[in-house]
C-alpha positions in Angstrom: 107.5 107.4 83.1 108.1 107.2 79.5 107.1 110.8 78.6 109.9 111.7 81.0 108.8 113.5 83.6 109.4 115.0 86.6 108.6 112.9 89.9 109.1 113.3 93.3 109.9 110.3 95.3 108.6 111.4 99.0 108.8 109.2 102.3 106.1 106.8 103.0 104.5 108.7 105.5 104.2 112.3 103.7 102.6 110.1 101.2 99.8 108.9 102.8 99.9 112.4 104.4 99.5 114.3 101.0 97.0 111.3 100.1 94.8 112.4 103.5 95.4 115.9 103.1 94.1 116.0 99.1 90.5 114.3 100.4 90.1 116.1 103.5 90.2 118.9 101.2 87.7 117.7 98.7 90.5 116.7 96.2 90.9 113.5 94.6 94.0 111.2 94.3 95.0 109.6 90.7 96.5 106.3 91.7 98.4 103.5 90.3 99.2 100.6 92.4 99.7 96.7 92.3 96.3 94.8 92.2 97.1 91.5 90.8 97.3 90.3 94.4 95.6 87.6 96.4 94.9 90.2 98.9 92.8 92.5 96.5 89.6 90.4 96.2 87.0 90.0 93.4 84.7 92.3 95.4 87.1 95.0 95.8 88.8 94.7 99.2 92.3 95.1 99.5 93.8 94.0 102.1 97.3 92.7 103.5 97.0 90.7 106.5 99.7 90.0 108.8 100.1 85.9 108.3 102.0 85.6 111.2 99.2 87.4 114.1 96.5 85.6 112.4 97.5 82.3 112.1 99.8 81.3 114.9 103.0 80.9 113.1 105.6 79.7 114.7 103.3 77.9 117.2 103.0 74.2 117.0 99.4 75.7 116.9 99.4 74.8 112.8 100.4 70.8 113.4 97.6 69.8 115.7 94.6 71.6 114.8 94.3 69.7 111.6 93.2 72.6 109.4 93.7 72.3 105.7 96.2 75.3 104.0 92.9 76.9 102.0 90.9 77.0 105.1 94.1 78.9 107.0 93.7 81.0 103.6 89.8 81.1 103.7 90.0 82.8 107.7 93.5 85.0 107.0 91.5 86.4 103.2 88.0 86.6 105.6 86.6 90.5 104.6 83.5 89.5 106.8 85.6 89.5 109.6 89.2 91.2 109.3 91.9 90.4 111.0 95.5 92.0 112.0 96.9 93.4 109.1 100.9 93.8 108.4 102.6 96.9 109.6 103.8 98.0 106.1 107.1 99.9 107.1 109.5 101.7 104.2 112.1 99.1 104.2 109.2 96.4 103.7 108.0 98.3 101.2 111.2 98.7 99.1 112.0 95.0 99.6 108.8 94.2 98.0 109.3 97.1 95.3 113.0 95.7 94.4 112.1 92.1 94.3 109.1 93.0 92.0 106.8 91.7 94.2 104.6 95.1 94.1 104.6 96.3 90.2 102.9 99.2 88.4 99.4 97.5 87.1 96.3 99.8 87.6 95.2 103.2 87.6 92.3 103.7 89.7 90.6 107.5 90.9 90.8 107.4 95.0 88.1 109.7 96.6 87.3 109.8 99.6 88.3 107.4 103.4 86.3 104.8 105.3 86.6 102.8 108.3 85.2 98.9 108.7 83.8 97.5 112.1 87.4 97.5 113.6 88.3 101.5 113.0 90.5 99.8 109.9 91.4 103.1 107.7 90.2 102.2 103.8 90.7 104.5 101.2 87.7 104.4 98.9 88.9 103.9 95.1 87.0 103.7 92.0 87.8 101.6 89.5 87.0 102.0 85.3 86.3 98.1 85.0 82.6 99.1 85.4 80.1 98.1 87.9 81.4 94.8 89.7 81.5 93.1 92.9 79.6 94.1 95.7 80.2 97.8 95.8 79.2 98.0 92.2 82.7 99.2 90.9 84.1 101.0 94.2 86.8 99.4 95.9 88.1 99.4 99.3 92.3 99.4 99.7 93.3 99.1 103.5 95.8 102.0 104.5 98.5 98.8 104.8 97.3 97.6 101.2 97.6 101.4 99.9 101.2 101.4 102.2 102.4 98.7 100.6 101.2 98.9 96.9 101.1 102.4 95.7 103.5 102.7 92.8 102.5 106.9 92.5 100.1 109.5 92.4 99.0 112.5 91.0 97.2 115.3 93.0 96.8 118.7 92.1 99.3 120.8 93.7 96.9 122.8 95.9 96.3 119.3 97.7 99.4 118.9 98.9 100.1 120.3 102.5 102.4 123.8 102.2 105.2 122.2 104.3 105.9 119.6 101.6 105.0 121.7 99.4 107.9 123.8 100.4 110.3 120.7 100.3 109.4 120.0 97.3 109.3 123.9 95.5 
């Protein structure tokens, strides 16, 4: 924020609700969020999966099956087949903001929501690295990716719903 100005720091869920809100009425979102993660994939999938439903831990599942850790990684990072993702909660979220695990790196355009095989909610993001990966440029973030790694955005003020709106005068 170095031209100083104002900002309005709204709960997580009237976030994602102004985020809906803005493309189910043909808006678009201006967003910057954290993609220097594992979890955001050459192709343009972002995901965060929940380690713990996907891979047994805290079974004694992980000491006999014999599987190697970037074959675990291979089948938790799998896109072609998704698995449970975290429940990305406030207090997660500020953990991972405070311990600067989730920084301010990109600004990407996000216009419009899709869902994968599962009924997984991605939000559909453009990026201005040009045309690469698979979808040519466009990017899929997972609602728990966009949960847990927005930084901000920036919508115009006539896509964001009149009760926060109101809150917010």
């Amino acid at each position: 924020n170095w031209r100083f100005t104002q900002y309005y720091n709204v709960p997580l869920d009237e976030l994602l609700e102004i985020m809906d809100y803005a493309i189910e009425n043909d808006y678009t979102v201006g967003w910057t969020a954290d993609m220097s993660e594992k979890s955001w994939d050459e192709n343009g999938i972002a995901i965060i999966p929940d380690v713990e439903a996907n891979m047994g831990a805290g079974s004694d599942e992980a000491k006999w099956i014999g599987v190697s850790k970037e074959e675990k990684e291979a089948a938790l990072y799998n896109r072609n087949s998704p698995g449970k993702e975290k429940v990305i909660t406030p207090e997660i979220r500020q953990i991972a903001y405070d311990n600067k695990e989730t920084t301010d790196d990109h600004a990407m355009h996000i216009y419009g929501i899709a869902k994968d095989q599962n009924g997984t909610k991605y939000y559909m993001v453009k990026n201005s690295w040009g045309e690469f990966g698979n979808y040519k440029g466009h990017n899929y973030a997972s609602e728990a990716y966009v949960k847990y790694k927005t930084m901000n955005i920036l919508v115009n003020k006539k896509a964001v719903p009149a009760h926060i709106l109101e809150k917010l005068k």
